[in-house]
C-alpha positions as CSV (number, residue, x, y, z in Angstrom):
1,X,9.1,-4.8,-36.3
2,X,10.2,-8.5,-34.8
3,X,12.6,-6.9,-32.1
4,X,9.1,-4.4,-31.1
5,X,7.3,-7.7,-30.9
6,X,9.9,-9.7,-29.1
7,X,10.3,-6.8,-26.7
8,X,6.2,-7.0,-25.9
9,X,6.3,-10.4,-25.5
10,X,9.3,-10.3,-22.7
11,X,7.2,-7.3,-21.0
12,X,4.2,-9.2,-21.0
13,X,5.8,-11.5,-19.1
14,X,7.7,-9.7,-16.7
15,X,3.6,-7.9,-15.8
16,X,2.6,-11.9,-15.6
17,X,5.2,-12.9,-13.0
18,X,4.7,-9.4,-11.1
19,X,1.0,-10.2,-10.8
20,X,2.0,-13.9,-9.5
21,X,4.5,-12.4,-7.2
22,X,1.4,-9.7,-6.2
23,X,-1.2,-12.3,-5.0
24,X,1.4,-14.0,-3.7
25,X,1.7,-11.5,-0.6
26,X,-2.1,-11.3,0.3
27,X,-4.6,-13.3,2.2
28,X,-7.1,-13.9,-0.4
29,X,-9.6,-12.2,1.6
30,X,-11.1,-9.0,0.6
31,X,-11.4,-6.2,3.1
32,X,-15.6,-6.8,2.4
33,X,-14.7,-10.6,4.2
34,X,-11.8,-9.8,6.6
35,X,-12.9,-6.8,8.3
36,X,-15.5,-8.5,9.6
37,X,-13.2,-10.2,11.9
38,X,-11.2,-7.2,12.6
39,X,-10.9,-7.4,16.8
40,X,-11.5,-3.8,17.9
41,X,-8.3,-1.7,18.6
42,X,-7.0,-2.0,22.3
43,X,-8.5,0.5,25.0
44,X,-7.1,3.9,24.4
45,X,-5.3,3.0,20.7
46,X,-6.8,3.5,17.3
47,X,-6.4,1.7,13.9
48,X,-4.1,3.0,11.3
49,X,-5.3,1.0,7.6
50,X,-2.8,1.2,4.8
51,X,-4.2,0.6,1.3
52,X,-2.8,0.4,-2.3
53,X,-5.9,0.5,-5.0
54,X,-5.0,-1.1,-8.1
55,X,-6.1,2.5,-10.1
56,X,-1.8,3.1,-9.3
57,X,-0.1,4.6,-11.9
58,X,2.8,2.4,-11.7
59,X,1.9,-1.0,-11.1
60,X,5.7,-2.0,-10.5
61,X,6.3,-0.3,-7.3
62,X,5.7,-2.0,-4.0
63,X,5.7,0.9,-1.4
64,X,7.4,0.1,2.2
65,X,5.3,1.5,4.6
66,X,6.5,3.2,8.1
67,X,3.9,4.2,11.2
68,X,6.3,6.6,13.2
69,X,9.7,5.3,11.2
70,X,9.3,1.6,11.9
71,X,8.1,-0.5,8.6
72,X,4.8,-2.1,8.8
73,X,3.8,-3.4,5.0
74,X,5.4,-3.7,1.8
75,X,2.0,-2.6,0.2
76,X,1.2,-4.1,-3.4
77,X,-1.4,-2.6,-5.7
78,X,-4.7,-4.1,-4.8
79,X,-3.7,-4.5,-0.8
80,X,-4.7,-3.0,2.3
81,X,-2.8,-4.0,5.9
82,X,-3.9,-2.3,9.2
83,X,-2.2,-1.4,12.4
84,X,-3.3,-0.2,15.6
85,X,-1.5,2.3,17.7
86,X,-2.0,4.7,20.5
87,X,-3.9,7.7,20.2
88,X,-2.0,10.5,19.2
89,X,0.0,11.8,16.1
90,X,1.5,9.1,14.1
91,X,3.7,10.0,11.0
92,X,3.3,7.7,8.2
93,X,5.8,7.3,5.4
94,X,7.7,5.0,2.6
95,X,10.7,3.4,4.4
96,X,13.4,3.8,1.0
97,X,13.3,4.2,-2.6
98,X,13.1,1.5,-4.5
99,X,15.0,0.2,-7.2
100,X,13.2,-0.2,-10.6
101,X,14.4,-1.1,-14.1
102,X,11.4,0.7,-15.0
103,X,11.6,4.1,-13.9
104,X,13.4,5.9,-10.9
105,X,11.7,6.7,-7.7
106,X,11.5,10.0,-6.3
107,X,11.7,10.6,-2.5
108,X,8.2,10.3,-0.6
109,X,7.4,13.4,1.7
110,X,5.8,11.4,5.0
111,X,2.3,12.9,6.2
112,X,0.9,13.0,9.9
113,X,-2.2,12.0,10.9
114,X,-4.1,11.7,14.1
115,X,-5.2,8.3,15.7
116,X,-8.5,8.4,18.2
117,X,-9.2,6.3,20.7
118,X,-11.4,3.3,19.0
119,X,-11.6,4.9,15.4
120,X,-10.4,4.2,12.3
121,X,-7.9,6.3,9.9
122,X,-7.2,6.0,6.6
123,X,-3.9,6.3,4.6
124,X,-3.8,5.1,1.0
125,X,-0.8,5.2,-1.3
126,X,-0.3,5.9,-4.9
127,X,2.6,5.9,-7.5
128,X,2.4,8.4,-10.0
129,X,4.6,8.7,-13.2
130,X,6.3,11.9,-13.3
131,X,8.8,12.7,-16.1
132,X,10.9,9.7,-15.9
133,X,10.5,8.9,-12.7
134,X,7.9,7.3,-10.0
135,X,6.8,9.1,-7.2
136,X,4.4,7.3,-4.1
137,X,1.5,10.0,-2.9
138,X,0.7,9.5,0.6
139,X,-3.0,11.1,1.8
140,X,-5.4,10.6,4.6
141,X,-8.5,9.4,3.4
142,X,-12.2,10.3,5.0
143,X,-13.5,7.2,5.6
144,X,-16.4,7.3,3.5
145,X,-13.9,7.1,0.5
146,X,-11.7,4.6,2.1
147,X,-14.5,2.1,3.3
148,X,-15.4,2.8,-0.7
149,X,-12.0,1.9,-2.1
150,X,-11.2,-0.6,0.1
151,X,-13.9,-3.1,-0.1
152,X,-12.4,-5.3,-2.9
153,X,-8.7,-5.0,-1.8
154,X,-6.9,-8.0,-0.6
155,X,-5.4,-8.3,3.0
156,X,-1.7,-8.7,3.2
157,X,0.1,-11.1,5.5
158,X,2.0,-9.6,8.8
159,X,5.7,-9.1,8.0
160,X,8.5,-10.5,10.1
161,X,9.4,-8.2,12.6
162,X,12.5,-6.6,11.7
């Protein structure tokens, strides 16, 4: 019984530093604060938002995010990141499996989507739990559903460019 309550005490933690490390990589500002200072997509490009809700499965795994193979975000549950590209069809997908103590990840199938000129699409990103294993779901979101999920998500910091 001790070695079961020792072991919950040293997972607790490891979830407590994960959530430091999580807020860690965002703005602070919600999408309901930042978008409001979104600048509008250059002429003839379109936006491209990225979100993570925090309903994830598997709140361990930190999906890196590709537009047309070139990583973008390391998306955290609870973040969103945007990126605005030319109009056109745009593959979006997970950059390389992760390593986890917790569970293995499975291989991401990427999904296309099509940018207009001056609108918005929506990808989010979920890990689910499959038989020992993690898996990230990629699907384009309407944007009534997106706007919905991603009003309390946090913004994430540009990354270095590679």
């Amino acid at each position: 019984m001790r070695m079961q309550s020792g072991r919950r005490k040293i997972g607790i933690a490891c979830i407590a530093v994960a959530l430091a490390a999580l807020t860690a990589c965002a703005t602070g500002e919600s999408y309901s604060q930042a978008s409001v200072d979104f600048p509008p997509p250059p002429a003839g490009q379109g936006r491209i938002m990225l979100y993570m809700t925090t309903a994830s499965a598997q709140q361990h795994l930190f999906p890196i995010m590709t537009v047309d193979a070139v990583r973008v975000a390391t998306l955290h549950p609870g973040t969103f990141f945007y990126v605005d590209r030319p109009a056109g069809l745009h593959q979006i997908g997970v950059a390389q499996q992760q390593e986890s103590v917790i569970s293995t990840q499975v291989a991401t199938d990427p999904i296309t989507i099509e940018v207009f000129p001056g609108a918005t699409s929506y990808v989010s990103a979920s890990a689910v739990a499959i038989v020992a294993a993690t898996q990230v779901i990629l699907r384009s979101e309407a944007p009534d559903n997106a706007t919905r999920d991603l009003w309390n998500l946090s913004l994430l910091e540009p990354e270095p460019a590679e």
